[in-house]
FIKOLZA-1660 file (N, C-alpha, C; in steps of 0.1 Angstrom, whole numbers, plus 5000, padded with zeros to 4 digits):
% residues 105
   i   px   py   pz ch aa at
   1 5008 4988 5000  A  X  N
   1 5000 5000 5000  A  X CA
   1 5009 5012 5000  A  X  C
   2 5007 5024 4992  A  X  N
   2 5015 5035 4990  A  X CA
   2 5015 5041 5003  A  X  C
   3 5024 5042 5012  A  X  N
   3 5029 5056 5023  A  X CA
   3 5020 5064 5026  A  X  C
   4 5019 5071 5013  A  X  N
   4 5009 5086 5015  A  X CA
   4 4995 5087 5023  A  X  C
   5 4989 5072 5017  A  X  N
   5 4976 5068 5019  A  X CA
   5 4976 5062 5031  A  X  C
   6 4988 5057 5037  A  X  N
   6 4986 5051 5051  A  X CA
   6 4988 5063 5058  A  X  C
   7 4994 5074 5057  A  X  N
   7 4993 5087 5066  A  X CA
   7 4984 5093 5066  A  X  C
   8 4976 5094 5051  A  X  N
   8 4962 5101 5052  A  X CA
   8 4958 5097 5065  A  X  C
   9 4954 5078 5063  A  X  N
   9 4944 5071 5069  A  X CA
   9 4943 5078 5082  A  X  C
  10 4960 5070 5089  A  X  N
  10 4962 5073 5105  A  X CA
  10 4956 5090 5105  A  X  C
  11 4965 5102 5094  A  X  N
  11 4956 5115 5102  A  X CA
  11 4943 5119 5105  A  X  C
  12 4936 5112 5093  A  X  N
  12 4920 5110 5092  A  X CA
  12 4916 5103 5110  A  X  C
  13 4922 5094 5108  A  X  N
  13 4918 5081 5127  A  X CA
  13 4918 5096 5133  A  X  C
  14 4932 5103 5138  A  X  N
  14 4937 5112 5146  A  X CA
  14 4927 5118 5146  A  X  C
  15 4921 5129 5136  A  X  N
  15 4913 5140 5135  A  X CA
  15 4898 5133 5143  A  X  C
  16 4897 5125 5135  A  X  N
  16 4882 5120 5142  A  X CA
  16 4882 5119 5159  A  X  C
  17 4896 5112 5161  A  X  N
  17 4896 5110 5180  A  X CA
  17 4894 5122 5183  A  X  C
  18 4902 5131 5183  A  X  N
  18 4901 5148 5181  A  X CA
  18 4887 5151 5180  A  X  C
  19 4879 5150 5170  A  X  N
  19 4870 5155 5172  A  X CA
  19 4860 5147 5179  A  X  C
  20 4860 5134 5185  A  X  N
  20 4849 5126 5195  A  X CA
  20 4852 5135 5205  A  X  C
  21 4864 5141 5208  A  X  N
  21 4867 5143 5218  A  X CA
  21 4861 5158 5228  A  X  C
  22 4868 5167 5215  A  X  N
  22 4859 5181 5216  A  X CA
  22 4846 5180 5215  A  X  C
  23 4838 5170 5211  A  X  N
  23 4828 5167 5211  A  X CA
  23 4816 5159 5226  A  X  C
  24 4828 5158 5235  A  X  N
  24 4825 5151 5248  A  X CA
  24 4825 5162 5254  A  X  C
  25 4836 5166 5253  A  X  N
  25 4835 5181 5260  A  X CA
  25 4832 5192 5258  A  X  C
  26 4825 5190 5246  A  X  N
  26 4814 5206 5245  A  X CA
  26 4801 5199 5254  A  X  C
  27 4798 5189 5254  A  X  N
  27 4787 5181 5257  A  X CA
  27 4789 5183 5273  A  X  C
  28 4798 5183 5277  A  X  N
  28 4800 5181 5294  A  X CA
  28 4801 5198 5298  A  X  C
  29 4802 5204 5288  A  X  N
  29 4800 5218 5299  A  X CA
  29 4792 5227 5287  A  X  C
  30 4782 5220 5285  A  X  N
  30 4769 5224 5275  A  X CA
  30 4754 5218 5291  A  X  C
  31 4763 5207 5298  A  X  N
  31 4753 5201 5303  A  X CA
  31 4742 5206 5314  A  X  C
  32 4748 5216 5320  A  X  N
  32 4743 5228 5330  A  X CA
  32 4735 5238 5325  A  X  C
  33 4735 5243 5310  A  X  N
  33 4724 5247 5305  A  X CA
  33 4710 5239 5295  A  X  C
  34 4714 5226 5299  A  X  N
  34 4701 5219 5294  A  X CA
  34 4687 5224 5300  A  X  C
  35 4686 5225 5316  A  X  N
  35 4673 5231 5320  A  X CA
  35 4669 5246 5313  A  X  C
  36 4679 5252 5313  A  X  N
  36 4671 5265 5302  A  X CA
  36 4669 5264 5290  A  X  C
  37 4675 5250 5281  A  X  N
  37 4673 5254 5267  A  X CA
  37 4662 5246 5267  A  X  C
  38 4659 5235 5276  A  X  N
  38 4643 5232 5279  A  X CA
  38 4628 5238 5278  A  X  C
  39 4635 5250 5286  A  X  N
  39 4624 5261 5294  A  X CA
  39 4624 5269 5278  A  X  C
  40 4633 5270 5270  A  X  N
  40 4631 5278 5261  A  X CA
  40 4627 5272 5248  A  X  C
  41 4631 5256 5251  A  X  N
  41 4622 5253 5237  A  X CA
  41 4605 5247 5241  A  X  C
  42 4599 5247 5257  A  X  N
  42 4587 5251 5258  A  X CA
  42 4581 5262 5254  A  X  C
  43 4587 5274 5255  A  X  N
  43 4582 5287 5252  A  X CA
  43 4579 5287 5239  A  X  C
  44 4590 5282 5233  A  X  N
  44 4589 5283 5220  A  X CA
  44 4575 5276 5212  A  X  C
  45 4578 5261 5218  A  X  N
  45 4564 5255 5215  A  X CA
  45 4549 5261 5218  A  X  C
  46 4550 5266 5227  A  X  N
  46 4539 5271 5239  A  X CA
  46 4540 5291 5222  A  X  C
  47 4545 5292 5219  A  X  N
  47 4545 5302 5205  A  X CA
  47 4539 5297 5197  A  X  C
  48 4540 5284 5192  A  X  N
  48 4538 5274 5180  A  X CA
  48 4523 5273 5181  A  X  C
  49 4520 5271 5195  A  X  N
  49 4504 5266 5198  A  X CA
  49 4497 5278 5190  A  X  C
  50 4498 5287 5199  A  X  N
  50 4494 5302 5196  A  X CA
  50 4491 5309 5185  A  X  C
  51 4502 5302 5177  A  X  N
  51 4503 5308 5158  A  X CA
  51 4490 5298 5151  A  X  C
  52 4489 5284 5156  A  X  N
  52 4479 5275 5147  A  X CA
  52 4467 5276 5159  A  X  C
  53 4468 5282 5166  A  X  N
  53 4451 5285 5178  A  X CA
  53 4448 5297 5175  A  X  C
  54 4452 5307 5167  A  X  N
  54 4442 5321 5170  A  X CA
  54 4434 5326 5177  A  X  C
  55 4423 5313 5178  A  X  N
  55 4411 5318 5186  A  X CA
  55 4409 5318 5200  A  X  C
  56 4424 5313 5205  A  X  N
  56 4429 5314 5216  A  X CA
  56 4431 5329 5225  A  X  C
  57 4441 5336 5209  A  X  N
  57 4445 5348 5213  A  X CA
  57 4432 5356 5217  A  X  C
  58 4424 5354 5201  A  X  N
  58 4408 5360 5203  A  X CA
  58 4403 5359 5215  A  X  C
  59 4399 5346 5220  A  X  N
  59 4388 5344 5232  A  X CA
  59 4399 5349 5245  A  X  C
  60 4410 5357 5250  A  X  N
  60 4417 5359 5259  A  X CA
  60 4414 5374 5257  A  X  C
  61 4415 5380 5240  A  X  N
  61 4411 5393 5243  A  X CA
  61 4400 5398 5247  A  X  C
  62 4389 5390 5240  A  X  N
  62 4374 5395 5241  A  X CA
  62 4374 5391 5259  A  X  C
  63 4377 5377 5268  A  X  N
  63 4374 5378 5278  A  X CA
  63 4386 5392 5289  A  X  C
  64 4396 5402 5284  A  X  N
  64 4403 5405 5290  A  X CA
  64 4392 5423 5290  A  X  C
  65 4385 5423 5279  A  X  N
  65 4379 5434 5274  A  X CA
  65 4366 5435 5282  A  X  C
  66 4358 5423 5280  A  X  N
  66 4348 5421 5291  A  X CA
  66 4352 5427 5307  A  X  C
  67 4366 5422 5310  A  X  N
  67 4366 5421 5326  A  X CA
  67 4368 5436 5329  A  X  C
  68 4379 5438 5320  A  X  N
  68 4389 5456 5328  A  X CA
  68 4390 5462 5311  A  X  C
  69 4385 5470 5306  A  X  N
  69 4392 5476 5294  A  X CA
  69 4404 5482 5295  A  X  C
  70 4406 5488 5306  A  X  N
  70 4418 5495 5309  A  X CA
  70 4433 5485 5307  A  X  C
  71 4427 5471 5315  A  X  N
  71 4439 5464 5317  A  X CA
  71 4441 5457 5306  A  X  C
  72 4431 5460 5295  A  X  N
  72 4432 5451 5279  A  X CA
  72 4445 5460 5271  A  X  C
  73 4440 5476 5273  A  X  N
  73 4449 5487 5268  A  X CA
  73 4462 5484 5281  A  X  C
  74 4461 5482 5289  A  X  N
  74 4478 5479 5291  A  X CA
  74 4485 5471 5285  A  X  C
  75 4479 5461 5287  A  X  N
  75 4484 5447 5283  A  X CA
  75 4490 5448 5268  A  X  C
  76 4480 5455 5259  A  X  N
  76 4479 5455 5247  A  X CA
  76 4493 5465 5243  A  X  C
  77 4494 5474 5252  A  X  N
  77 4507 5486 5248  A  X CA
  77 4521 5474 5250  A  X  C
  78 4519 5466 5263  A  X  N
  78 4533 5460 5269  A  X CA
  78 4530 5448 5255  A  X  C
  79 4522 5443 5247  A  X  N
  79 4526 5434 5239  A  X CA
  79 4531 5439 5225  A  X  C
  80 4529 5456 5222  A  X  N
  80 4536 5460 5212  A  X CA
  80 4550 5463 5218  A  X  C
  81 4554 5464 5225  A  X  N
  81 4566 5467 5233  A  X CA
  81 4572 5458 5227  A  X  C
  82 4568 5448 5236  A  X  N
  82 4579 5435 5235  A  X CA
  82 4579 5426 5216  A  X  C
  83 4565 5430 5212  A  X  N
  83 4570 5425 5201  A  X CA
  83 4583 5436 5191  A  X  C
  84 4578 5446 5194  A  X  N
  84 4592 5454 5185  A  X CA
  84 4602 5452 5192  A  X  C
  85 4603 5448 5206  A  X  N
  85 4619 5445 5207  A  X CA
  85 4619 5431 5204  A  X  C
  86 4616 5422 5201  A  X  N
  86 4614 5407 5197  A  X CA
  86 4618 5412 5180  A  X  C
  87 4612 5417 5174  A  X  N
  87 4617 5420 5159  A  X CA
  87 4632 5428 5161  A  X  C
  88 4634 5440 5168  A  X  N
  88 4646 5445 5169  A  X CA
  88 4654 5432 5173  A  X  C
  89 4652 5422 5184  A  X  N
  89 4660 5416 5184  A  X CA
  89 4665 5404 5173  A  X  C
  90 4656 5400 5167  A  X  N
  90 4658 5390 5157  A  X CA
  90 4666 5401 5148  A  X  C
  91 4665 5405 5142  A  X  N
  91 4669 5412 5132  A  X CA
  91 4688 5411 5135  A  X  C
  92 4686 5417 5145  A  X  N
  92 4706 5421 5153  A  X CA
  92 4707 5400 5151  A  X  C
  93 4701 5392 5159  A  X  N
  93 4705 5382 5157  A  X CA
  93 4707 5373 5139  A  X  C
  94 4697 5378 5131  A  X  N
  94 4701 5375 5121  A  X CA
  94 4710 5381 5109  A  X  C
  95 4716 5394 5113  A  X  N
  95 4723 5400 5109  A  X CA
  95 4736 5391 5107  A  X  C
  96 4746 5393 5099  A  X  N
  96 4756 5385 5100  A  X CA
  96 4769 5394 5097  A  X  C
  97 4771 5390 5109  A  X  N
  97 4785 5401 5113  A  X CA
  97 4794 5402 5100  A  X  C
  98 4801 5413 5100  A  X  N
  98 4806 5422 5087  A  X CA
  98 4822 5409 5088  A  X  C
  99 4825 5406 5100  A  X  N
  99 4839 5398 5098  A  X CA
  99 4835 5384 5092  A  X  C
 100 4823 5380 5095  A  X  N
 100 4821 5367 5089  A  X CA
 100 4813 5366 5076  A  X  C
 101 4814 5380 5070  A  X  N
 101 4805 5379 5059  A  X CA
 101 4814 5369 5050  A  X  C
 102 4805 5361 5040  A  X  N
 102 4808 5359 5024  A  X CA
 102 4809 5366 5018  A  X  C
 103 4824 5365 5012  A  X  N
 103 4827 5373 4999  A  X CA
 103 4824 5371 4987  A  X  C
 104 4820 5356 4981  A  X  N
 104 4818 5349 4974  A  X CA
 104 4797 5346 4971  A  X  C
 105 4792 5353 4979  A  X  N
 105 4778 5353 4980  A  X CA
 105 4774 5357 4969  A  X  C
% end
């Protein structure tokens, strides 16, 4: 067997232990924020509901309007709040930083 290809092989083996490895240990100090990425992919889902229930949102406003109008108009200002900072923040998150742009795009 030619030389060359037995060095490939063995660096190829190398690289992979290498990477099982970094890969144990992102895993082992990734493991302490499992309860929040939990909590956050409920939220997320608990979003999901929301988008295919509509009439969810409906029957929470009509019952929030019935009780307090006042507390409909709060509620209603603090949910444009947070959705423009929810869009302002997606946006900054989807932006892609000027160092890691593609040149080639």
């Amino acid at each position: 067997m030619n030389p060359r290809f037995i060095d490939l092989a063995l660096r190829k083996q190398r690289l992979q232990l290498q990477s099982a490895a970094l890969r144990n240990d992102l895993a082992r100090h990734v493991a302490p924020l499992a309860p929040a990425f939990g909590v956050a992919d409920r939220v997320r889902e608990g979003f999901r509901w929301l988008r295919r229930h509509p009439e969810a949102v409906v029957a929470g406003t009509v019952a929030l309007l019935a009780a307090r109008p006042r507390r409909l108009f709060r509620w209603a200002r603090r949910g444009v709040i947070a959705w423009q900072a929810w869009r302002k923040l997606r946006g900054l998150l989807d932006a892609e930083p000027a160092c890691h742009a593609n040149p080639f795009r």
